[in-house]
C-alpha positions in Angstrom: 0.0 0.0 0.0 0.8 3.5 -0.8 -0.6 6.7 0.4 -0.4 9.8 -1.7 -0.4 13.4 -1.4 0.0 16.4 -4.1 0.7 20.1 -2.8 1.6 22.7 -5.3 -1.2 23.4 -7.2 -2.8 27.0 -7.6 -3.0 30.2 -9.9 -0.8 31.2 -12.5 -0.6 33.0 -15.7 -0.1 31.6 -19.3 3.2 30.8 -20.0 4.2 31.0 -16.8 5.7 27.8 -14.7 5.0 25.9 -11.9 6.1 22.7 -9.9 3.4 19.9 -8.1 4.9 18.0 -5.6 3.5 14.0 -4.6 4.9 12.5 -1.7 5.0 8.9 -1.1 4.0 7.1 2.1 4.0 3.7 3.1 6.4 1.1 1.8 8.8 0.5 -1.1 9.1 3.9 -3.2 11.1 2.2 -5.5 8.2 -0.7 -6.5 5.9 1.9 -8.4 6.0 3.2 -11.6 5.0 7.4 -10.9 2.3 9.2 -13.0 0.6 12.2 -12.9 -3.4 12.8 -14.6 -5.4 15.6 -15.0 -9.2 16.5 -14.8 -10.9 19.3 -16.2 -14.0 20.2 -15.5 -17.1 18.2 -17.5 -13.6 15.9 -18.8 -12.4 12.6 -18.4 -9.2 11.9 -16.2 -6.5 12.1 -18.7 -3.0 10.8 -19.0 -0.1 13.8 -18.8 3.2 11.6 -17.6 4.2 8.7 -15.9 8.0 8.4 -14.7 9.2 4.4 -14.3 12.2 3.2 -12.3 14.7 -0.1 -12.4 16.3 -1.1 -9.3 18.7 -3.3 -12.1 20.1 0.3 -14.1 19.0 2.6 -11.1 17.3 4.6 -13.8 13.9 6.0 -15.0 12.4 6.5 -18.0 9.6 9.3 -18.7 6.1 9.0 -20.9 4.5 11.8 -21.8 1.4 12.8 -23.3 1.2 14.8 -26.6 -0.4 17.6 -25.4 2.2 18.6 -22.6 5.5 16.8 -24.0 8.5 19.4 -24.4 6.7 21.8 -21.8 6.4 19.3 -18.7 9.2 17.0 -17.1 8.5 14.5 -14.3 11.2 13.7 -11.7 11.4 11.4 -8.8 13.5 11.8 -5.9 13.7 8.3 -4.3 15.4 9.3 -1.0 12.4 11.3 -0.5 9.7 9.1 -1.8 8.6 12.2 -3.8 7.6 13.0 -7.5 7.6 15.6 -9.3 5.8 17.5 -12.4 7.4 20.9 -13.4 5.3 22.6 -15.6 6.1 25.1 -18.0 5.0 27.4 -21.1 1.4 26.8 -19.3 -2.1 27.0 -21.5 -5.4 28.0 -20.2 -6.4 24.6 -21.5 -3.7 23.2 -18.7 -5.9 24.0 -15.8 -7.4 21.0 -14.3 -7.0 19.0 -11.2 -4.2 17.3 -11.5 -3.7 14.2 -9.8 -0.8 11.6 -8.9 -0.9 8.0 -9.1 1.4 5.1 -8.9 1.0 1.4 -9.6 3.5 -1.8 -9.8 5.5 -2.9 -11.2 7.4 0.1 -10.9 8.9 -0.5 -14.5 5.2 -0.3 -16.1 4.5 2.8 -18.2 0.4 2.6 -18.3 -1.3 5.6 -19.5 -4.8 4.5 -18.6 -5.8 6.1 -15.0 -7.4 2.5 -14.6 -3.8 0.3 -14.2 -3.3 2.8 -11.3 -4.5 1.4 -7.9 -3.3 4.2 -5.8 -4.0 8.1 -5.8 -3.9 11.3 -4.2 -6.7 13.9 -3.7 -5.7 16.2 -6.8 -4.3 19.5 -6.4 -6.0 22.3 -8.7 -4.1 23.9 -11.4 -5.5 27.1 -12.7 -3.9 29.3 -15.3 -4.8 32.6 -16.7 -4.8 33.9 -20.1 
């Protein structure tokens, strides 16, 4: 089991830059494949990233959705059982709840919100034009 928890979320103007924060509780960081979704209002929960890890290369590799790929980058911080999604060049159309998630193994790289067992309570992201 893993609990969750986003923080960073709030107002912002477009093409300006923020950073959400999810930190990890419970056991075994290292055993979940990270993503982060977003939900906009009247929307379905969709896919923006999803950081893996290998305890065998010590590594990660990062998905990312279309829509926010060369503008977002998601890091992890294992020693702190935190992820993270910077967020730049923001839209309007990037406000949303966004929400983190994790799942195992922590080599998977789902992009369906439905592989993910585990969640937080979303953080709101609203930007500005």
């Amino acid at each position: 089991q893993v609990q969750l928890a986003e923080s960073g979320g709030g107002l912002v103007q477009a093409g300006g830059s923020l950073r959400l924060s999810c930190a990890a509780s419970g056991r075994s960081f290292t055993n979940y494949a990270m993503g982060w979704f977003r939900q906009a209002p009247g929307k379905e929960r969709e896919f923006v990233g999803v950081m893996t890890w290998s305890g065998i290369t010590r590594s990660g590799t990062r998905y990312y959705s279309d829509s926010v790929k060369g503008r977002f980058t998601i890091s992890r911080d294992n020693a702190k059982n935190t992820v993270y999604l910077q967020m730049g060049s923001l839209k309007p159309e990037d406000t949303a709840v966004y929400y983190c998630a994790a799942r195992s193994p922590a080599t998977s790289s789902a992009t369906t919100a439905a592989m993910y067992p585990y969640w937080g309570q979303g953080t709101q992201v609203t930007v500005s034009s």
